[in-house]
C-alpha positions in Angstrom: 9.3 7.4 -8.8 12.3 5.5 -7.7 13.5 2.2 -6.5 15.7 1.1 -4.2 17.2 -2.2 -2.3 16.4 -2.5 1.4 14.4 -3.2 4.3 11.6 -0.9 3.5 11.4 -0.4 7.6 14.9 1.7 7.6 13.1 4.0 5.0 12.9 7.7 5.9 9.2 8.5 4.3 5.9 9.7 5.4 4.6 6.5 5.0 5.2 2.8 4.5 2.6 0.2 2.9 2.6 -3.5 4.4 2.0 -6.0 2.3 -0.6 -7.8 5.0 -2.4 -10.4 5.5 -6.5 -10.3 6.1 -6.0 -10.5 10.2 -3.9 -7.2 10.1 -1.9 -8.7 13.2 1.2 -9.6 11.7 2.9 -12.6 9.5 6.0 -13.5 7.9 8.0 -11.2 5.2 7.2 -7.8 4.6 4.1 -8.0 7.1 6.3 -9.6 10.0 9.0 -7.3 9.6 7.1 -4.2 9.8 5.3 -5.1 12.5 8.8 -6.4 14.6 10.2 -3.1 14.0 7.0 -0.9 14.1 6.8 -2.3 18.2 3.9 -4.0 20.1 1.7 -0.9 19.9 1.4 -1.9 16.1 -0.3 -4.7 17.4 -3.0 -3.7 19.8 -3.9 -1.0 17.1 -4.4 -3.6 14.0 -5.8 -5.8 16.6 -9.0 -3.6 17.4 -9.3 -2.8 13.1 -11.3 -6.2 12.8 -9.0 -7.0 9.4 -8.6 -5.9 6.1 -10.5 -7.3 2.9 -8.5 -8.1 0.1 -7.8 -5.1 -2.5 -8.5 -2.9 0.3 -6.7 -0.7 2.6 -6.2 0.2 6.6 -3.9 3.1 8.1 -2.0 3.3 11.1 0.3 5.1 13.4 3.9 4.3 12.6 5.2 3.8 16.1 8.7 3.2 16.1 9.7 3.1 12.4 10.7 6.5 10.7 7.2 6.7 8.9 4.9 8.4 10.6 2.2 6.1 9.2 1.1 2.6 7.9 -0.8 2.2 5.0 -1.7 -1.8 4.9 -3.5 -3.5 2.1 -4.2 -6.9 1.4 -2.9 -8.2 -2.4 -4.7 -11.0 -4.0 -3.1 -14.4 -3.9 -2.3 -15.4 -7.6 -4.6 -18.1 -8.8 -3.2 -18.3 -12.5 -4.3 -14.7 -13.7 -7.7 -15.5 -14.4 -9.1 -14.4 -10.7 -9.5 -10.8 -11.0 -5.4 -10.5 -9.6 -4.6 -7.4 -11.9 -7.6 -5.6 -11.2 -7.6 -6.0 -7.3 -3.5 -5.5 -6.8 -4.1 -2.3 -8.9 -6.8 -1.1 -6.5 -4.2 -1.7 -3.8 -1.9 0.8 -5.3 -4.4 3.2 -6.0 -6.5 2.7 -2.5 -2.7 3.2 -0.8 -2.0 6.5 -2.8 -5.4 7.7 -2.5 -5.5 6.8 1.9 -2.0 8.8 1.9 -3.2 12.1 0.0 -6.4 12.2 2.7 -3.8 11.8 5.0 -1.2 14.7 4.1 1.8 12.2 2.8 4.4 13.2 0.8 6.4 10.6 0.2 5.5 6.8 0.5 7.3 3.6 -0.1 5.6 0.1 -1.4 7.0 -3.2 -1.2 6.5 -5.7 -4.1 3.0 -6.9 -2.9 1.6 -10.0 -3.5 4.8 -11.4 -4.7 6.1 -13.2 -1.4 4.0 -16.2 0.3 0.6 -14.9 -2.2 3.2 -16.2 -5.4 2.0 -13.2 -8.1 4.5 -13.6 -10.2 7.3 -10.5 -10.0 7.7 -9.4 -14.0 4.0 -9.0 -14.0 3.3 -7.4 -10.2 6.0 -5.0 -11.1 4.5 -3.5 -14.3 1.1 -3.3 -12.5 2.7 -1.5 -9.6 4.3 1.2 -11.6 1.5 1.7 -14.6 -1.1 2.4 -11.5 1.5 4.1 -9.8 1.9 6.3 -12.7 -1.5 6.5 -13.6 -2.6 8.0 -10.5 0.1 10.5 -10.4 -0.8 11.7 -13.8 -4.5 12.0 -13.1 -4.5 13.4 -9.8 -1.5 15.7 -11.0 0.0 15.1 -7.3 3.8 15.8 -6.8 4.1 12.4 -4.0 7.3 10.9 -3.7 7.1 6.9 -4.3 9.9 5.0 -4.0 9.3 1.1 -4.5 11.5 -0.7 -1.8 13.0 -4.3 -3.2 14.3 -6.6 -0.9 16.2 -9.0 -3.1 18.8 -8.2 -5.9 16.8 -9.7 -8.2 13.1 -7.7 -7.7 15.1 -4.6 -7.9 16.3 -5.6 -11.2 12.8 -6.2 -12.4 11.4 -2.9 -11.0 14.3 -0.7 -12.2 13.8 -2.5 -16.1 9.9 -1.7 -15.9 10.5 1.5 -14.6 12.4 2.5 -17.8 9.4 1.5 -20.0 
């Protein structure tokens, strides 16, 4: 595991995750970015999915981005930590790693989800991001390259202190 600073669209990896909304058809952040790049076929494609639930996850082609797919998942928006926000933003790790393996990934890069416009706090999305992360590696004993892709100087600094615990 590894993290880096950057748009997570530039990344050169089998797959991407998008931090998405329910509707699948684009938003701001993450979501909006992925889909600008990613090109209008992006679109039509989430368009006919009918959505995602929260905690789980959709694929799709990755049209013009360097990944060859899409793994989207909807986070849960953070309603204090009493909600069931841990439990569901760790099933969309897992669900993520678990879509890619069916799907032949090696390497896949997840943005910090649930911490833009859903307002899960960073400190704590980033340790449940890399225990799951690590926890599925471990018991699955798969040898998939995750990067986690930070956008701002100061989520990489989170992620790169949790990742030394």
């Amino acid at each position: 595991m590894k993290v880096v600073k950057a748009n997570i669209t530039t990344l050169k990896v089998d797959a991407i995750v998008n931090a998405a909304n329910s509707s699948l058809i684009g938003g701001g952040g993450v979501d909006g970015s992925i889909h600008e790049a990613a090109g209008p076929q992006l679109y039509e494609e989430c368009r006919q999915m009918d959505g995602c639930e929260t905690g789980d996850v959709k694929i799709t082609k990755g049209y013009d981005l360097h990944a060859k797919f899409i793994i989207h998942t909807v986070g849960p928006i953070w309603r204090g930590g009493t909600d069931g926000e841990e439990k569901i933003l760790a099933g969309c790790y897992r669900k993520a790693l678990e879509l890619a393996l069916e799907n032949g990934v090696k390497s896949i890069a997840f943005p910090s989800i649930s911490t833009g416009v859903f307002k899960y706090p960073i400190e704590l999305a980033a340790r449940v991001a890399v225990r799951n992360v690590r926890k599925f590696i471990k018991v699955t004993e798969s040898d998939i390259k995750v990067t986690f892709c930070c956008f701002s100087a100061s989520d990489l600094k989170v992620y790169k202190s949790v990742l030394k615990t």
